[in-house]
ROTI-230086 format. One record per residue: x, y, z of N, C-alpha, C, O in turn; residue in three letters. Coordinates in steps of 0.05 Angstrom, whole numbers, padded with zeros to 5 digits. Example, Ala and Ser with C-alpha at 12.3 -4.5 7.8 and 13.67 -1.06 7.14 Angstrom:
BEGIN
n.x,n.y,n.z,ca.x,ca.y,ca.z,c.x,c.y,c.z,o.x,o.y,o.z,residu
00264,-00114,00156,00246,-00090,00156,00264,-00066,00156,00285,-00066,00169,ALA
00257,-00045,00142,00273,-00021,00143,00258,00001,00157,00268,00023,00161,SER
//
This chain:
BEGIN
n.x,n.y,n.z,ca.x,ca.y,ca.z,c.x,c.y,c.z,o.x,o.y,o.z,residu
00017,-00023,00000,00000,00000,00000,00018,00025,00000,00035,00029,00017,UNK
00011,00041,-00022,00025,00064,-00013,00007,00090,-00025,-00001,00093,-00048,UNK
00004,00107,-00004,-00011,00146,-00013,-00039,00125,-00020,-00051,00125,-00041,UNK
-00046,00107,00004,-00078,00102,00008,-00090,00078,-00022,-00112,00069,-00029,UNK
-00056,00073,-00036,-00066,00061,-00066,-00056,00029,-00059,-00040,00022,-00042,UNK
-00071,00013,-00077,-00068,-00014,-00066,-00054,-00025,-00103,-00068,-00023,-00124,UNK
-00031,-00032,-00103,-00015,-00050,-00127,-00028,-00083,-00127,-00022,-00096,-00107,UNK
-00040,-00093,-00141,-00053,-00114,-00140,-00039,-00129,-00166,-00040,-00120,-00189,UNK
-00027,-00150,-00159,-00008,-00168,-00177,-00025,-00187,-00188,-00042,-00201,-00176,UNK
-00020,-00188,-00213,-00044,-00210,-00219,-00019,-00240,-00234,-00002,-00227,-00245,UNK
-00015,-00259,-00236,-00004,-00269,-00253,-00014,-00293,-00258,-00022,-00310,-00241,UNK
-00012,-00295,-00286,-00029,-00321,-00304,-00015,-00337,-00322,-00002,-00328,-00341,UNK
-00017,-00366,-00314,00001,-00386,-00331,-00022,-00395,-00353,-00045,-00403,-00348,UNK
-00007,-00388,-00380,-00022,-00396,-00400,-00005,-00431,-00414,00018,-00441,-00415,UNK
-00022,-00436,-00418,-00005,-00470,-00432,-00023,-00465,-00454,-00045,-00453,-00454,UNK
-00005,-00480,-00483,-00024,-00489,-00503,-00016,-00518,-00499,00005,-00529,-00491,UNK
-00036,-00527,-00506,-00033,-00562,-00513,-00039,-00569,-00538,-00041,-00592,-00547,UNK
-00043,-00541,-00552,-00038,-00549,-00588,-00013,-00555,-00608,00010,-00547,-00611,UNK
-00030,-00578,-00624,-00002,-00575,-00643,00009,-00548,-00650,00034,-00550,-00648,UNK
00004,-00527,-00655,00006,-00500,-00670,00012,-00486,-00648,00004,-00492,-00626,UNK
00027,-00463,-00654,00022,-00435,-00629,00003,-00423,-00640,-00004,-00428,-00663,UNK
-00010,-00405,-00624,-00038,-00390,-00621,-00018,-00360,-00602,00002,-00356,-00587,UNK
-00042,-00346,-00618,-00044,-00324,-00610,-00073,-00304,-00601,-00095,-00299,-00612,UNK
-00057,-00297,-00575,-00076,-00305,-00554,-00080,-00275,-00541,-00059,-00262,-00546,UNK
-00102,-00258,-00525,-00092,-00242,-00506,-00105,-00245,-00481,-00119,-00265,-00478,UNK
-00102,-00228,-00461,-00112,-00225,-00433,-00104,-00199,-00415,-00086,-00183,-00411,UNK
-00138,-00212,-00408,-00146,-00184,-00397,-00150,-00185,-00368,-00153,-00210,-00364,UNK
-00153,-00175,-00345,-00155,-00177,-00318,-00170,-00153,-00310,-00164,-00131,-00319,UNK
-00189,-00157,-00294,-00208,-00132,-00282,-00212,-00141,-00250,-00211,-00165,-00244,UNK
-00216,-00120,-00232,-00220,-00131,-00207,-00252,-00120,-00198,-00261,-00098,-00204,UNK
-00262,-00133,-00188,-00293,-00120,-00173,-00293,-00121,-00154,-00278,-00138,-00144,UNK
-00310,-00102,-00133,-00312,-00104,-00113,-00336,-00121,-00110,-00350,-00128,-00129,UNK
-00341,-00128,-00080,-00360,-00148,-00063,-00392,-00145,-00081,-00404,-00167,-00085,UNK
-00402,-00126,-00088,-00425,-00119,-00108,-00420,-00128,-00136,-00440,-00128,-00150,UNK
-00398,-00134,-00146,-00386,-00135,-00177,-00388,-00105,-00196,-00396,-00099,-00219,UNK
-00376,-00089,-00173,-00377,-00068,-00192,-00339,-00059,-00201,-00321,-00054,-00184,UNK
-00335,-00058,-00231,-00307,-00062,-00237,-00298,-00036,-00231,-00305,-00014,-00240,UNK
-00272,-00046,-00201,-00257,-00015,-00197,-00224,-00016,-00210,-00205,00000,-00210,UNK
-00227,-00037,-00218,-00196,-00040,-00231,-00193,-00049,-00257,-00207,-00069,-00260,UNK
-00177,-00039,-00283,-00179,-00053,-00296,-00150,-00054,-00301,-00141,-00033,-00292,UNK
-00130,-00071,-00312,-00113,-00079,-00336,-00110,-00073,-00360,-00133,-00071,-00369,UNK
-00089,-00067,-00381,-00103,-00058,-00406,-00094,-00095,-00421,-00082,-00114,-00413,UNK
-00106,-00088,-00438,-00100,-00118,-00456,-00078,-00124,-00469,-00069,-00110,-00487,UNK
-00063,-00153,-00459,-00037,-00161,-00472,-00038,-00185,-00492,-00050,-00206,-00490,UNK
-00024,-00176,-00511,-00026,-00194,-00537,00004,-00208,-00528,00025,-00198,-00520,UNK
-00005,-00239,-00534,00020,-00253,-00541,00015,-00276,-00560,-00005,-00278,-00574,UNK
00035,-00291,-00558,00038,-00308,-00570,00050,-00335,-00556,00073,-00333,-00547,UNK
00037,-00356,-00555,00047,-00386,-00539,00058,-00413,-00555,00040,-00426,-00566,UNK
00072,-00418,-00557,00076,-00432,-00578,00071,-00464,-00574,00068,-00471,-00550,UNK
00069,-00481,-00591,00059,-00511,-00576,00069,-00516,-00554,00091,-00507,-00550,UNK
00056,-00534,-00532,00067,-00543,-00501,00085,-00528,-00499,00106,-00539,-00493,UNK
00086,-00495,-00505,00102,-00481,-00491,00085,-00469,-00465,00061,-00471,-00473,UNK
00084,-00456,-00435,00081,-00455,-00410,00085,-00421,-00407,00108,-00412,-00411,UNK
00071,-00409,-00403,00080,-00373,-00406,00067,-00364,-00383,00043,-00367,-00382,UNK
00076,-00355,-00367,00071,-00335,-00339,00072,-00308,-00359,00088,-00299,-00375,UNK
00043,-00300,-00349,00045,-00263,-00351,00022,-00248,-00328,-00001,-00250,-00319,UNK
00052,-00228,-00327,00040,-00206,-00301,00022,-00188,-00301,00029,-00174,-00320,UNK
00008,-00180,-00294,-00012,-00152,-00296,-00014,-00139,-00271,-00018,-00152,-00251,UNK
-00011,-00115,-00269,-00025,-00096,-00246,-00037,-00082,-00253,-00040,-00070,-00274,UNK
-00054,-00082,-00221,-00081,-00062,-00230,-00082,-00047,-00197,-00080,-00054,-00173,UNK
-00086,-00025,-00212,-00089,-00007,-00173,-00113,-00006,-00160,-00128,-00017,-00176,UNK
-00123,00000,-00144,-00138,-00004,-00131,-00144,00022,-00110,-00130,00022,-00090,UNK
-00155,00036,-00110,-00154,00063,-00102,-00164,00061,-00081,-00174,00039,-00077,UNK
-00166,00081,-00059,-00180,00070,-00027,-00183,00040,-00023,-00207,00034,-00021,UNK
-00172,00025,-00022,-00181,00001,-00014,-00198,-00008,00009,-00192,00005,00029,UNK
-00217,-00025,00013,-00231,-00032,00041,-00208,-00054,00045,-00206,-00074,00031,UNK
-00190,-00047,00068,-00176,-00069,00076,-00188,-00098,00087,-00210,-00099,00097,UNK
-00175,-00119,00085,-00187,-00138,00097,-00175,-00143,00130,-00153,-00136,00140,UNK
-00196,-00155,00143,-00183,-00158,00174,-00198,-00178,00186,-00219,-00184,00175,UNK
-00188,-00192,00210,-00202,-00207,00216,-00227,-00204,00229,-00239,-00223,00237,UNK
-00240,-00170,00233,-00252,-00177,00247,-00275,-00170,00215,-00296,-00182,00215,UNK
-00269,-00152,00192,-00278,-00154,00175,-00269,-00162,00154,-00253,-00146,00143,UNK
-00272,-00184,00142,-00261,-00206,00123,-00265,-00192,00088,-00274,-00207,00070,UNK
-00256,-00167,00084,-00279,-00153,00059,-00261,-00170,00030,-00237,-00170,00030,UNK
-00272,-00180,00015,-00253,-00196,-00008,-00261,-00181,-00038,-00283,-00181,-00049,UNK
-00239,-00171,-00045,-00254,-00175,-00080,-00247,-00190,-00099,-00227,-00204,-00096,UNK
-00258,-00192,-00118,-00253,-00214,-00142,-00236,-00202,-00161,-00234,-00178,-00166,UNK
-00217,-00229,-00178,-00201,-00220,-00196,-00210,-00232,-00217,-00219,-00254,-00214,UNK
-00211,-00219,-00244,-00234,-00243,-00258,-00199,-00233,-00289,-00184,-00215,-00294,UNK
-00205,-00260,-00298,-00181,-00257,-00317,-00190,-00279,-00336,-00192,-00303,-00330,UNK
-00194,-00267,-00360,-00208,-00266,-00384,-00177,-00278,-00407,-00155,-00267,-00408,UNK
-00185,-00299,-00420,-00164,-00302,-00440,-00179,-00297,-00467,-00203,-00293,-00464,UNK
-00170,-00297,-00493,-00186,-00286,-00512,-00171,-00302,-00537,-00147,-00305,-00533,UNK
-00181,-00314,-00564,-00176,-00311,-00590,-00186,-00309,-00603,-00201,-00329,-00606,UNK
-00191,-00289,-00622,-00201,-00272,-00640,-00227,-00272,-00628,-00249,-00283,-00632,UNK
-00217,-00251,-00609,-00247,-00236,-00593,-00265,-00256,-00578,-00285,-00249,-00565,UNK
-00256,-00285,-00583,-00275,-00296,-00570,-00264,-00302,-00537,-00240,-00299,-00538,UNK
-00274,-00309,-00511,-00268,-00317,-00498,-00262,-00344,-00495,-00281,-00358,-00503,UNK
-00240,-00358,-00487,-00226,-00382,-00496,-00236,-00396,-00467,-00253,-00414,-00465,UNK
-00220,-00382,-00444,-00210,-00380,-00407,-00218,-00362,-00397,-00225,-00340,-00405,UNK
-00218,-00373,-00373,-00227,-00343,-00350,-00219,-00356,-00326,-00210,-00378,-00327,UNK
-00222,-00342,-00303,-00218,-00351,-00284,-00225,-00331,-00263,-00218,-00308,-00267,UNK
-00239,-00337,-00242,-00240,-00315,-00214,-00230,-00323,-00193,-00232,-00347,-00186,UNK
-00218,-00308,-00181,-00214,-00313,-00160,-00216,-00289,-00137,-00212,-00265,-00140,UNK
-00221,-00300,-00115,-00222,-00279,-00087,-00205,-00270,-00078,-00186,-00285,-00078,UNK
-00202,-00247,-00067,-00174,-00237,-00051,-00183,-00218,-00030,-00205,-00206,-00031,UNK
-00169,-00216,-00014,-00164,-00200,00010,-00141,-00168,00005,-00118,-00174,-00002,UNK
-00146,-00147,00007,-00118,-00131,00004,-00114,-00121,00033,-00131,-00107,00044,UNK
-00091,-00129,00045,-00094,-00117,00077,-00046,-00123,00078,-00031,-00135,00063,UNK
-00044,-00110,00096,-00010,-00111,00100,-00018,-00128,00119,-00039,-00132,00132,UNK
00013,-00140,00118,00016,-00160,00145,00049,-00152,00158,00063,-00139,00143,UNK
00055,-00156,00172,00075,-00150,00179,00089,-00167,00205,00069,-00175,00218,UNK
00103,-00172,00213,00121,-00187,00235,00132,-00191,00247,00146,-00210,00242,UNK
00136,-00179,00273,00160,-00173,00288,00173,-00176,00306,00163,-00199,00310,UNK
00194,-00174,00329,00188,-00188,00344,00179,-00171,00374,00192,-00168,00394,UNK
00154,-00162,00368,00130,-00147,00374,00096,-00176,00377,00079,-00188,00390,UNK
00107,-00172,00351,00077,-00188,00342,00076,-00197,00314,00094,-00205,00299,UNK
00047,-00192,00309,00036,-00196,00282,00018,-00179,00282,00004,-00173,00302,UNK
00014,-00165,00251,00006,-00136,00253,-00006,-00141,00226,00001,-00146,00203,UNK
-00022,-00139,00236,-00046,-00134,00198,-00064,-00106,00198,-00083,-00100,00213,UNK
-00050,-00093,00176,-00065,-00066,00168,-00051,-00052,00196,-00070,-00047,00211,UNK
-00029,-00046,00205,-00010,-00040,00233,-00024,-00045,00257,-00015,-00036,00279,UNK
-00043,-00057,00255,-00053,-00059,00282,-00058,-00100,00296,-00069,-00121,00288,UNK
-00039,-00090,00321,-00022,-00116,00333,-00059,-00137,00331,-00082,-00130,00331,UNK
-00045,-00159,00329,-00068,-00180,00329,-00058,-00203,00337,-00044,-00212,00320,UNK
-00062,-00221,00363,-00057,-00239,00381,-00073,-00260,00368,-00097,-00263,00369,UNK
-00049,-00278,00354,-00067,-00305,00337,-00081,-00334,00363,-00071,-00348,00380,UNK
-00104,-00332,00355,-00121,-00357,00373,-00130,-00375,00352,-00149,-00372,00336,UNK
-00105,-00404,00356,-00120,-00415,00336,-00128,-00447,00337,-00123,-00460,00357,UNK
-00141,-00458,00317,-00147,-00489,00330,-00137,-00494,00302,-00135,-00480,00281,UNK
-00130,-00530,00312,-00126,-00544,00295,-00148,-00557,00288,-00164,-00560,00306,UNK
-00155,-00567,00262,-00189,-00579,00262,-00187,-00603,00229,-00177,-00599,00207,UNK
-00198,-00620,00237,-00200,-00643,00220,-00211,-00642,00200,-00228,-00624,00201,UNK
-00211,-00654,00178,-00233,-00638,00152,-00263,-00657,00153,-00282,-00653,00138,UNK
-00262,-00673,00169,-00300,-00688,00170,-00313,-00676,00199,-00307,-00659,00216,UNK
-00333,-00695,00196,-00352,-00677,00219,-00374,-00708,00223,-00383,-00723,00206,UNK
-00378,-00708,00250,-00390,-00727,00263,-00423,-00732,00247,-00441,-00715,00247,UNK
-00424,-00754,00236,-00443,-00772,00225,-00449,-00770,00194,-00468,-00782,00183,UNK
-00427,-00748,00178,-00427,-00751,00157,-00405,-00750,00142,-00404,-00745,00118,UNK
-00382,-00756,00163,-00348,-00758,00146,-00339,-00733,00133,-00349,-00711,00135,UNK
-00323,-00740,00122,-00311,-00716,00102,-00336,-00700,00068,-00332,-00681,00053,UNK
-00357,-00718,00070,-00374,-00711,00051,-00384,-00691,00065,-00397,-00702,00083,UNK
-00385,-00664,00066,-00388,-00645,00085,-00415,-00629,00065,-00410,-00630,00041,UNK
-00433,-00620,00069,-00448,-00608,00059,-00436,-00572,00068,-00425,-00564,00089,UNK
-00443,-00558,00043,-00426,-00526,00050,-00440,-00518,00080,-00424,-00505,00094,UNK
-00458,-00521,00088,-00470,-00504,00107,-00453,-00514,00133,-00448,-00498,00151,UNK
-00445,-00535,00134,-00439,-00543,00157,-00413,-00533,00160,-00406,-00528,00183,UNK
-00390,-00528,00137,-00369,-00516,00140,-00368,-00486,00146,-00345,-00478,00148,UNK
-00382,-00472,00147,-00400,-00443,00151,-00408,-00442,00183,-00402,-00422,00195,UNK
-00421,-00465,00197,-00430,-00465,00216,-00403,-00475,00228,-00399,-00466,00250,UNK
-00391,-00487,00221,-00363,-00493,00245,-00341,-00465,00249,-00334,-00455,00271,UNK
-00335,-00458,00223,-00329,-00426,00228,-00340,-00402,00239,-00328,-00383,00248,UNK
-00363,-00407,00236,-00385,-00392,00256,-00382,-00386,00293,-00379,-00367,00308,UNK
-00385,-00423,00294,-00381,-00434,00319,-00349,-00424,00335,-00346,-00414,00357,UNK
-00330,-00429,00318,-00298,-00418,00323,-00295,-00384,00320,-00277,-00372,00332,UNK
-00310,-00372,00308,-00307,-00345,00310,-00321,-00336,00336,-00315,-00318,00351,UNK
-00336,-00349,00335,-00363,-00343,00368,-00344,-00348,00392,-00345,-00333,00412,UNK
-00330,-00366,00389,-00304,-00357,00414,-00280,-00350,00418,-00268,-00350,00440,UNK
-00272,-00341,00394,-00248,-00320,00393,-00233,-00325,00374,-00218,-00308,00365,UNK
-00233,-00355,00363,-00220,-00361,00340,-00220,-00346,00318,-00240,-00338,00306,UNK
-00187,-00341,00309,-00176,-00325,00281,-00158,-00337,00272,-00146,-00327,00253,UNK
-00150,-00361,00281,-00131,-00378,00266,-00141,-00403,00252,-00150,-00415,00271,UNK
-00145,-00415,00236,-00144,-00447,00231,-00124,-00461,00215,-00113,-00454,00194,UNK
-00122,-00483,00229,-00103,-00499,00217,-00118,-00531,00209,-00134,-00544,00222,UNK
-00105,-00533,00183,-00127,-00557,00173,-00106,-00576,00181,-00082,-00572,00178,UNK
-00116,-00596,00190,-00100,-00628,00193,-00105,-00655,00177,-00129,-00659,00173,UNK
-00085,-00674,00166,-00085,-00698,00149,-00088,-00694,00120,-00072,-00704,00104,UNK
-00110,-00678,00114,-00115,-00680,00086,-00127,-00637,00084,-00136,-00618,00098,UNK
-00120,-00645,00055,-00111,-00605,00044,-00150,-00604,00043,-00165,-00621,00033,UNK
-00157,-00584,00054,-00181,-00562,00060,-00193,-00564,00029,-00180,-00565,00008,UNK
-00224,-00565,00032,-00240,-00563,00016,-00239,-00533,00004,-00236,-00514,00019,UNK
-00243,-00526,-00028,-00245,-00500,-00044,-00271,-00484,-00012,-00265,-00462,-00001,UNK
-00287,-00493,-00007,-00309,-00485,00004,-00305,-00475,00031,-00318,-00458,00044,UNK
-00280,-00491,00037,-00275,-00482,00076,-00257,-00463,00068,-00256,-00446,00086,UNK
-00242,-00455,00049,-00225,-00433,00034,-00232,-00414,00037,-00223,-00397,00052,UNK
-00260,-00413,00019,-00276,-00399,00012,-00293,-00383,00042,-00311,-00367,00038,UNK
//
């Protein structure tokens, strides 16, 4: 963050798995929590050549940002659009948080203000229906852990559902 402006890194691995290279572009826009677009990218043309693998960067600023924190979680979306000849090929969204973190041997400091981590370790199933977890119930266990002070989690045995992410 700097003079109240938020630098938002975007980066996207393009693969072709065609015989041929293609020529390709992309575009990246950010929305806020309503989907209204406060960021945009301008459009990059390239070129990928067969099972060749291409990382490309984009920034986009972000002006006043609503920081994220734990006690307000505010996220916006990155939505990133691939294109050939005008058509949309790819896309992808994803959620983000913009907030500083920082470390010291003070504390831990998000957005500069100190924050004392409370956290549990927690299993990814749930009593009488295993790991087939229906979304609500992963909503209500975070619910339940925020209701007593919990701001940390740590997942154990097996990697966290897109949904408990989420």
């Amino acid at each position: 963050m700097k003079n109240n402006n938020a630098t938002v890194s975007i980066q996207s691995t393009l693969q072709n798995q065609n015989d041929a290279s293609t020529n390709c572009s992309i575009l990246s826009y950010i929305t806020d929590r309503n989907g209204n677009i406060i960021g945009k990218s301008t459009t990059q043309s390239t070129s990928v050549s067969n099972n060749e693998t291409k990382t490309i960067t984009q920034k986009i600023i972000v002006t006043n940002p609503k920081l994220w924190s734990v006690d307000e979680p505010y996220l916006y979306r990155a939505i990133v659009l691939v294109k050939n000849n005008n058509n949309t090929i790819d896309s992808e969204k994803i959620r983000f948080g913009i907030r500083t973190i920082n470390v010291t041997d003070s504390g831990l400091f998000v957005n500069g203000k100190y924050v004392k981590i409370h956290g549990t370790c927690n299993h990814q199933d749930a009593a009488g229906v295993g790991s087939a977890l229906p979304d609500y119930l992963q909503y209500y266990r975070v619910r339940l852990l925020k209701q007593i002070g919990v701001n940390a989690y740590r997942t154990s045995h097996n990697a966290p559902t897109p949904e408990l992410l989420d």
